[in-house]
C-alpha positions as CSV (number, residue, x, y, z in Angstrom):
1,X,102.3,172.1,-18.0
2,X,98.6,171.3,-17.6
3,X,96.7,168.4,-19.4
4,X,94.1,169.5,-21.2
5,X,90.4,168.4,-21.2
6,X,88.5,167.4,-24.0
7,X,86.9,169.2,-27.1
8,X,83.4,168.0,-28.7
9,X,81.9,168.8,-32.2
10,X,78.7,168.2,-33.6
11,X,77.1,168.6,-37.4
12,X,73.1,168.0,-38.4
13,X,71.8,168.7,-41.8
14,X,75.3,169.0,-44.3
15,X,75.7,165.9,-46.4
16,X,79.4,165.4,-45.7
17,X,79.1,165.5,-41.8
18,X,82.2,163.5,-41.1
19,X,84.6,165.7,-43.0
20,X,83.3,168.9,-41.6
21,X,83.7,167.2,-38.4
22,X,86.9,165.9,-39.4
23,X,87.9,169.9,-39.5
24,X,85.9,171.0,-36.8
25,X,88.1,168.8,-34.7
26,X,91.1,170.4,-36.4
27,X,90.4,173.5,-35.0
28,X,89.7,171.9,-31.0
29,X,92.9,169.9,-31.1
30,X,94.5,171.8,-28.6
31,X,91.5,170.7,-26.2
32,X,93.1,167.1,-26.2
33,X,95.9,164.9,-28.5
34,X,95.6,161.6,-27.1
35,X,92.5,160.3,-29.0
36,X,90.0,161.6,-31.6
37,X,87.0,159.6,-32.8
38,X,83.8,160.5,-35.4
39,X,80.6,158.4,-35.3
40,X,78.4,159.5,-38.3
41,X,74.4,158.8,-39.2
42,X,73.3,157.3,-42.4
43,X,69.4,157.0,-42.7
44,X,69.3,156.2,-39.1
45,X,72.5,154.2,-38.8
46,X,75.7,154.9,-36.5
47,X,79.2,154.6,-37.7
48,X,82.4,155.3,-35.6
49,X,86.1,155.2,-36.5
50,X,88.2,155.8,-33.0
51,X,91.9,156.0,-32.3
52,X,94.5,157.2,-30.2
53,X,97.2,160.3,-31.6
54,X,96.1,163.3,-33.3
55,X,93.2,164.2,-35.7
56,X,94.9,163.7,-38.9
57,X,96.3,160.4,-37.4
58,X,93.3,159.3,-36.6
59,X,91.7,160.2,-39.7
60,X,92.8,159.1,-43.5
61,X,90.3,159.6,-46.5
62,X,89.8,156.0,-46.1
63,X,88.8,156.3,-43.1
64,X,86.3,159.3,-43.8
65,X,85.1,157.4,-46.7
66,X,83.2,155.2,-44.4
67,X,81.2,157.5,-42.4
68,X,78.7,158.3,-45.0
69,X,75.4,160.6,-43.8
70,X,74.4,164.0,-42.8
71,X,75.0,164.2,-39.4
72,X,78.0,163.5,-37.1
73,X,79.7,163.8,-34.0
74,X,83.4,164.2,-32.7
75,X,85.7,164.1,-30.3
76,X,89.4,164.7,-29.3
77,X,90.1,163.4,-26.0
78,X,92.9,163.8,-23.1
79,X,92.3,162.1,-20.0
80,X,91.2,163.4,-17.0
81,X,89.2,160.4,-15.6
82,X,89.8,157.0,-16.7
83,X,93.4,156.1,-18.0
84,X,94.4,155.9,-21.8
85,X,94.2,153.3,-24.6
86,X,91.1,152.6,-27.5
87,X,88.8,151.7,-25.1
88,X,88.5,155.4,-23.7
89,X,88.4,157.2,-26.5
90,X,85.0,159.2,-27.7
91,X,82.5,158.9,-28.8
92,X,81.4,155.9,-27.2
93,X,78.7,153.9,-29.5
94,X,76.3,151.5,-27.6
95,X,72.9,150.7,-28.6
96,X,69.9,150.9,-25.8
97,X,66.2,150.1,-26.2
98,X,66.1,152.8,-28.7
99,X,68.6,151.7,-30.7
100,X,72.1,153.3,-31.0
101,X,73.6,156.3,-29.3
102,X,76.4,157.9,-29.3
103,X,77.7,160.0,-26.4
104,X,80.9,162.8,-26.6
105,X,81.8,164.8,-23.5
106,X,84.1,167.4,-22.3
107,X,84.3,167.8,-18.4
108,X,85.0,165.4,-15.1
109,X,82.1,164.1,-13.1
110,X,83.0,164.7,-9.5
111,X,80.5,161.7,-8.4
112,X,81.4,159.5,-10.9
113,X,82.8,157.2,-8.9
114,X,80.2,156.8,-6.2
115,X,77.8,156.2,-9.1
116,X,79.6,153.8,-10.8
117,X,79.7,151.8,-7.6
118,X,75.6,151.7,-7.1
119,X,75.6,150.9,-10.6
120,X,77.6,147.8,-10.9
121,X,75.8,146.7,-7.2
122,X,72.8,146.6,-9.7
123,X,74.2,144.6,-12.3
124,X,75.7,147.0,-14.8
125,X,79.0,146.0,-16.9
126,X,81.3,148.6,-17.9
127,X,83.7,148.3,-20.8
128,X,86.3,151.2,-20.0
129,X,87.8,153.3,-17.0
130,X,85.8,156.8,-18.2
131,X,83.2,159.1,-16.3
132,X,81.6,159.6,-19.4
133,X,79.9,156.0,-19.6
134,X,78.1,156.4,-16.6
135,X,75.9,158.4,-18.1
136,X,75.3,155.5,-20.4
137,X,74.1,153.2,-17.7
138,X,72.0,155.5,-15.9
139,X,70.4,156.4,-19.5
140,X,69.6,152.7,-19.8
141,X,68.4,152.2,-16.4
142,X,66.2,155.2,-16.5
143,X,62.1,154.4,-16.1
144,X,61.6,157.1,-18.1
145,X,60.1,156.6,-21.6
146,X,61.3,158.8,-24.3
147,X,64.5,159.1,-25.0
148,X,64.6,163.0,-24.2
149,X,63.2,162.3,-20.7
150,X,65.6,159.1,-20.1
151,X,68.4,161.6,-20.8
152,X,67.1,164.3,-18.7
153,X,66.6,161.7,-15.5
154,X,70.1,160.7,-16.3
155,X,72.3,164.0,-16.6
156,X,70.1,165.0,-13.2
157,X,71.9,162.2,-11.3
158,X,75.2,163.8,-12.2
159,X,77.9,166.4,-10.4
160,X,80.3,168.5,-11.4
161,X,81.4,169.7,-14.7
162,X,79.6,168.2,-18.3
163,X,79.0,169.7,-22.0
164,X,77.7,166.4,-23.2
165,X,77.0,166.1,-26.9
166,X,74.3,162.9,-27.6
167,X,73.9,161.5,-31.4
168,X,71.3,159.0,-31.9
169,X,68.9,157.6,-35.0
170,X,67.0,160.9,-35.0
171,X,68.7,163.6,-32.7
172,X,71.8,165.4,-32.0
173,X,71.3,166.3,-28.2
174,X,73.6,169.3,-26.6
175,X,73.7,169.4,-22.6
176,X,75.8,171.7,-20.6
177,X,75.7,171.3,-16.4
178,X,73.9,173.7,-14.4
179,X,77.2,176.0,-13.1
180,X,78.4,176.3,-16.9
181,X,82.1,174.6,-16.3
182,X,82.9,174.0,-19.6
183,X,82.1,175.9,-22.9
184,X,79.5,174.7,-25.8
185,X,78.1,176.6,-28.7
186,X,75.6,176.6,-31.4
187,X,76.2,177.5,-34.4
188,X,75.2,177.0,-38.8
189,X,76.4,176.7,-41.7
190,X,74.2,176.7,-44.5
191,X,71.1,174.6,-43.7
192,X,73.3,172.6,-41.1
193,X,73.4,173.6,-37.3
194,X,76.4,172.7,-35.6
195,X,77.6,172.3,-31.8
196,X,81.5,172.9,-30.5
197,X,83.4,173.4,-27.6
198,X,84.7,177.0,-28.8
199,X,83.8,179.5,-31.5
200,X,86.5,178.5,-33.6
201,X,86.0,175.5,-34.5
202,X,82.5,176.7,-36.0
203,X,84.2,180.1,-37.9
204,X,86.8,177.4,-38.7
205,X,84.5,175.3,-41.3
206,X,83.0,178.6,-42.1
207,X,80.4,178.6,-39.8
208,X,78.5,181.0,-38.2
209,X,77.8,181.0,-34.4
210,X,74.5,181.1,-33.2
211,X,74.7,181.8,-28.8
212,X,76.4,180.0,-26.6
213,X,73.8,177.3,-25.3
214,X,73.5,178.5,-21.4
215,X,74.3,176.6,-18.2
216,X,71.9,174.0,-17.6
217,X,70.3,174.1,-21.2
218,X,69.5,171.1,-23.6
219,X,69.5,171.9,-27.0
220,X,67.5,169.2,-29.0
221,X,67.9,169.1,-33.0
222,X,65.8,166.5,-35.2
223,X,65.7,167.4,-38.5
224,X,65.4,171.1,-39.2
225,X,63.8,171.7,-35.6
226,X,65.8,172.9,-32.3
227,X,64.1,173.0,-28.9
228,X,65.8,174.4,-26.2
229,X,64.8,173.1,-23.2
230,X,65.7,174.3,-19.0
231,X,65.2,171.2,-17.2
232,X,67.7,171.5,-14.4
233,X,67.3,174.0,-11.9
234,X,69.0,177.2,-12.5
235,X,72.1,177.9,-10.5
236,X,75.1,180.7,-10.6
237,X,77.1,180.2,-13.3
238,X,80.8,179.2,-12.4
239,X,82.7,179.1,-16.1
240,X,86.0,178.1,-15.7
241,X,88.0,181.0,-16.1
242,X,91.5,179.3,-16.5
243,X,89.7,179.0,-20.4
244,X,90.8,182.8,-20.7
245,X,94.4,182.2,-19.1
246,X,95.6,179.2,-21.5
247,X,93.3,176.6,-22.5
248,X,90.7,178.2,-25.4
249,X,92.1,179.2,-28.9
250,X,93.1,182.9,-28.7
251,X,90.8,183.6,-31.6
252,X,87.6,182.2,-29.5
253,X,84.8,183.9,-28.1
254,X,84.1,182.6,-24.5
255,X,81.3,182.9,-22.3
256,X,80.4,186.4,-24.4
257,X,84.0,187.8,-24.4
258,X,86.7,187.7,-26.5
259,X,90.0,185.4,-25.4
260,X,92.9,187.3,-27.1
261,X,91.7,190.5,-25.7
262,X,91.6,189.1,-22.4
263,X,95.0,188.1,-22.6
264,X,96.3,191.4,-23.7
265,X,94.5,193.0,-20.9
266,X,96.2,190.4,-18.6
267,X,99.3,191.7,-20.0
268,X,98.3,195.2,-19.5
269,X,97.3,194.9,-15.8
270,X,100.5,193.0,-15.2
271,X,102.9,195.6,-16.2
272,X,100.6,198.3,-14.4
273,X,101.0,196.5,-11.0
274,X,104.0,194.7,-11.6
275,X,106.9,197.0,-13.7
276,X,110.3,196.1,-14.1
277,X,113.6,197.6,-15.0
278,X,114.4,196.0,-18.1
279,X,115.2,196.4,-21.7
280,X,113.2,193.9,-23.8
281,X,110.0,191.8,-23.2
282,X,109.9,188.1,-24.6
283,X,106.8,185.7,-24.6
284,X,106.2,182.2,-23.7
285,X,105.3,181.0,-26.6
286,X,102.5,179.9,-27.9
287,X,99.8,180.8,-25.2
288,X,101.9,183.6,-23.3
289,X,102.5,186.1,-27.0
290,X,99.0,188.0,-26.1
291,X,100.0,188.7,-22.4
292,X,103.6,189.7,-23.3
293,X,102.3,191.6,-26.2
294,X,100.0,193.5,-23.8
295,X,102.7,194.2,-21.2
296,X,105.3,195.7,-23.8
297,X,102.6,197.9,-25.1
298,X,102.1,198.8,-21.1
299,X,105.0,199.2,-20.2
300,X,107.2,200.7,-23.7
301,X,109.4,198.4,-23.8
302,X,109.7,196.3,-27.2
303,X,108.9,193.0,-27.8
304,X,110.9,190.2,-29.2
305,X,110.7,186.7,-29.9
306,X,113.6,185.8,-28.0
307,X,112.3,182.4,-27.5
308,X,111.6,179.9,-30.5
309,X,109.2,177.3,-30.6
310,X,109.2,174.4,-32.8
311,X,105.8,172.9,-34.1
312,X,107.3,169.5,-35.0
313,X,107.2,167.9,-31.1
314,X,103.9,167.7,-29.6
315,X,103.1,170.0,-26.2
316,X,105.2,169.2,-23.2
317,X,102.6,168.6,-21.1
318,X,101.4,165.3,-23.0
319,X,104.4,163.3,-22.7
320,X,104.7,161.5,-19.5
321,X,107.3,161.1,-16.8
322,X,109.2,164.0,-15.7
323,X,112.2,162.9,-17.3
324,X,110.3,162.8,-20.7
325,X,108.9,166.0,-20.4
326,X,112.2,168.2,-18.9
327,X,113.6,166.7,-22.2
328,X,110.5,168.2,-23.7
329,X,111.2,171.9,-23.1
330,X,114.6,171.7,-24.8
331,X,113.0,170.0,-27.9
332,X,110.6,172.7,-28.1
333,X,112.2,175.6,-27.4
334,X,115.2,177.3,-27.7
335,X,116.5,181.1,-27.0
336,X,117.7,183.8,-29.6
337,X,121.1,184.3,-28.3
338,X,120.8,187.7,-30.3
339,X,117.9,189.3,-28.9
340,X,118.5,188.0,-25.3
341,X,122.6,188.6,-24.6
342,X,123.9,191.3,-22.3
343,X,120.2,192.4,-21.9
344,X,117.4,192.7,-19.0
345,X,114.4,190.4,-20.2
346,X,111.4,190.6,-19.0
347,X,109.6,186.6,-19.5
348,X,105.9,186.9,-19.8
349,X,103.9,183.3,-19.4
350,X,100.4,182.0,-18.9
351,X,100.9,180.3,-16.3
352,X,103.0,178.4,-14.0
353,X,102.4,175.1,-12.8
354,X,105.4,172.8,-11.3
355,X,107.9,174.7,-12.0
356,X,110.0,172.8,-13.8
357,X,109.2,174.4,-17.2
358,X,109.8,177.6,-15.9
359,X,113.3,176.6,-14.3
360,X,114.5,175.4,-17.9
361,X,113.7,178.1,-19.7
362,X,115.7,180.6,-17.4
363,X,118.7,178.1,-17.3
364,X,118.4,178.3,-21.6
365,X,118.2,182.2,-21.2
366,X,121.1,182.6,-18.6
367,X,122.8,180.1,-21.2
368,X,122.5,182.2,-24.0
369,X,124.0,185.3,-22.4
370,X,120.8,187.0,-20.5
371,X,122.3,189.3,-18.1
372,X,118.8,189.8,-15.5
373,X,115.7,187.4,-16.2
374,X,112.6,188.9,-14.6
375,X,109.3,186.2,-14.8
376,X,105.9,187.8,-14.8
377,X,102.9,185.3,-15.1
378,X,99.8,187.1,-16.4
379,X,97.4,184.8,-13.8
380,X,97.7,184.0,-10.0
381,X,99.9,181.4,-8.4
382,X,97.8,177.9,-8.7
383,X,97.4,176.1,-5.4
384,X,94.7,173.8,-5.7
385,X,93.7,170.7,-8.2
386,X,90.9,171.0,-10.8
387,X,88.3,168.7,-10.2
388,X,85.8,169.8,-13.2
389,X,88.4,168.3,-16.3
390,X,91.4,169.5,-16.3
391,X,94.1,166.9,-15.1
392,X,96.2,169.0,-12.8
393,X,98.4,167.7,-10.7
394,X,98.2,167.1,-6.9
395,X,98.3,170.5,-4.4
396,X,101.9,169.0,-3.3
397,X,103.3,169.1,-6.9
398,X,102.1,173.0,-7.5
399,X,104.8,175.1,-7.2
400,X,102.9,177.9,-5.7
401,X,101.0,175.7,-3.4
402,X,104.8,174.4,-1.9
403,X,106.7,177.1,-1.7
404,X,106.1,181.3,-0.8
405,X,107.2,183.4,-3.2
406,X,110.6,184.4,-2.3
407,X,111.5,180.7,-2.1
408,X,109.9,180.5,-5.7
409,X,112.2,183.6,-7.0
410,X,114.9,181.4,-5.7
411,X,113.8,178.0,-7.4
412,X,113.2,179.3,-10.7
413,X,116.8,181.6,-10.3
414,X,115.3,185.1,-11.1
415,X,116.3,188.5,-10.4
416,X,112.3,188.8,-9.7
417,X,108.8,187.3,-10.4
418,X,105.3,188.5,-9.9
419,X,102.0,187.3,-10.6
420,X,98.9,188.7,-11.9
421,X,96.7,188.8,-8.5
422,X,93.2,187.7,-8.8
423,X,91.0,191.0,-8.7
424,X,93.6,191.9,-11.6
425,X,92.3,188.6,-13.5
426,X,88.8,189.5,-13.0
427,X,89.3,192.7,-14.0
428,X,90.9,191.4,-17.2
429,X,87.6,189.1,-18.2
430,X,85.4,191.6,-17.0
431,X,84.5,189.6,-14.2
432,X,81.5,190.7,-11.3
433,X,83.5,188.7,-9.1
434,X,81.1,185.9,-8.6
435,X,80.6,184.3,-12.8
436,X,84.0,182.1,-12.8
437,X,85.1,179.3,-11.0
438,X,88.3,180.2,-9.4
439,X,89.2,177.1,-7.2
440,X,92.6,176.0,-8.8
441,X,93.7,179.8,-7.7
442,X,91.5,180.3,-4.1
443,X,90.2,176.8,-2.8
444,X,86.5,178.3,-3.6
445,X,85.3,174.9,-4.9
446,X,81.5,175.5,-6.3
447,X,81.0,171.2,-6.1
448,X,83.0,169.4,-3.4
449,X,83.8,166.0,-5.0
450,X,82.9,162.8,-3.7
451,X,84.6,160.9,-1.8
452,X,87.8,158.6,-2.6
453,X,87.3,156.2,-5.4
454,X,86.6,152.9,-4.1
455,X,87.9,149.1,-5.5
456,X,85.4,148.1,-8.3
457,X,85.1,145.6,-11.3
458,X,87.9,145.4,-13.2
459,X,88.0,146.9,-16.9
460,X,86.8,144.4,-19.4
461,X,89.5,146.0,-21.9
462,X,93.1,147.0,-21.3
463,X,94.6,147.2,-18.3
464,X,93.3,147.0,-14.9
């Protein structure tokens, strides 16, 4: 499966900012469970506790017990630029001519590596392999003078996909890039205002959410005042819409409309165009219940869990090596011999990337007694990389991008498979056809990404 991208959370005003944070990432651990990390204010002070593993790995009492304050900000973290280990995981802490600053971000910076270059040709030192800290540098190298301004001069500089979240002495600074890539919302509770990558996490801490905070917009909270401000120049939104197909929580509101019903419509639209003669409809689980659900209501015929996950391994797509993660799908799933033998099932998923996944799971159903095995995938083949921070893997490795689909049906060993085309997607999300970014499905790509990286200083931490 995919890797995921990041998730950020942000509190001002509620006196025990860490553990609402603490929560708020919680609720955003999907977005990334390779690191999570919570710097917290104190009158003017930045703390941060980092690590690598999930939230509640991360995070003991103890550990919550020493980031005292009202505000704070979080992060959980897979990588998409920049390998693994402590030194890449968010927020990063530095301090500047204004004093300290904490930086959390969810995205992939398509000229990161160009700028990184012109930066260290001018002197600068950087202390992991991340995107994120050039933002850092080009904030400390700005000639601007207020800290606002710096930040503005430095997010200008950048391309591709960001939803930066900034903590400082006196601020909490939300930023999203011009084209929208990546989700970020406002929200309160109480007298606190809060920022998050989804809806969820906000209604998850009880929350209320405010607006999403638009494409190109800086929100600026200090104290009990918010400024928005539109300093970038205003662009065509392109959200990513593979949010609605797998990545967002199901109970998340995304770029105005609702995920699960998406998915169910998905569902819908897939049985419309794509029936089968079959007795009994079984999901993927977790993210490909709301599509299946919507094609058995389609099509009349019931849905079953036929195939049962176990919450005790961590998702497939996080282990590495191919060996690791084949072993992966058998770990996590395994087929209800009574709801699947001597009957036609119909296997409703999300998505389908490599294959290899896919391939398992039929050889598991065909195993426990599945007399047909018809795959329907409620979004369109992917045959293209992500560039805006979701690590996908190369065009060559994409099932759909190697092989046409009868030479698919054959791979995965089906009696049939369809996908959901993309005007049926669109129509799904309520799309005009021109609000989502659609590359990984159409090779449209809104930001063409720099060229290849190039050799530069080594990492002062970890590996090189």
């Amino acid at each position: 499966m995919l890797r995921h991208h990041c998730g950020v959370f942000g509190v001002v005003g509620d006196p025990d900012a860490a553990h609402l944070t603490y929560l708020g990432l919680h609720a955003l651990q999907h977005r990334g469970q390779e690191g999570a990390g919570i710097v917290a204010r104190a009158d003017g002070a930045l703390r941060a506790h980092r690590g690598e593993g999930l939230v509640q790995e991360v995070f003991g009492e103890a550990a919550l017990s020493k980031l005292p304050g009202q505000a704070a900000l979080g992060h959980v973290r897979y990588a998409t630029a920049g390998g693994g280990g402590l030194e890449n995981v968010q927020p990063f802490l530095v301090r500047d001519r204004d004093g300290q600053v904490a930086v959390a971000h969810n995205g992939n910076l398509t000229n990161a590596d160009a700028l990184r270059a012109e930066l260290e040709a001018r002197g600068s030192l950087f202390a992991s392999s991340s995107d994120t800290e050039v933002v850092l540098h080009l904030l400390a190298t700005s000639e601007q003078k207020t800290f606002v301004n710096r930040l503005v001069d430095a997010l200008a500089h950048l391309e591709g996909a960001w939803s930066f979240v900034f903590l400082t002495g006196t601020h909490l600074v939300a930023a999203r890039d011009p084209l929208g890539f990546r989700p970020l919302v406002l929200g309160r509770r109480r007298d606190a205002w809060m920022v998050a990558s989804e809806t969820a996490a906000i209604e998850f801490v009880q929350g209320e959410v405010v607006r999403e905070i638009e494409p190109g917009e800086m929100v600026i909270i200090e104290g009990e005042s918010v400024e928005s401000l539109r300093p970038f120049p205003r662009r065509d939104r392109k959200a990513c819409i593979f949010e609605y197909v797998y990545f967002a929580r199901p109970d998340t509101q995304l770029f105005g409309r609702g995920v699960y019903g998406a998915r169910v419509r998905a569902g819908e639209i897939l049985a419309r165009d794509y029936p089968a003669r079959a007795d009994v409809v079984i999901p993927v689980p977790d993210s490909g219940v709301p599509a299946a659900l919507g094609y058995a209501r389609a099509s009349g015929l019931p849905y079953e869990v036929g195939l049962l996950r176990s919450h005790y391994v961590g998702r497939t797509f996080i282990e590495p090596g191919q060996r690791i993660r084949d072993f992966g799908v058998r770990l996590k799933l395994a087929p209800v011999r009574e709801v699947v033998a001597g009957r036609r099932v119909v296997v409703v998923d999300d998505s389908i990337v490599r294959g290899t996944t896919a391939q398992k799971i039929v050889r598991m159903l065909r195993a426990a007694g599945a007399a047909e095995v018809h795959l329907r995938v409620a979004s369109p083949p992917m045959t293209g990389p992500c560039f805006y921070g979701i690590d996908t893997p190369s065009g060559d490795e994409l099932l759909a991008h190697r092989l046409e689909l009868p030479r698919i049906r054959a791979f995965l060993d089906v009696e049939s498979v369809a996908y959901l085309s993309m005007e049926a997607l669109r129509e799904a999300v309520g799309d005009d056809g021109a609000r989502f970014c659609d590359a990984c499905f159409t090779g449209n790509y809104p930001v063409v990404p720099a060229g290849a990286p190039r050799t530069r200083q080594l990492p002062l931490f970890g590996e090189p």
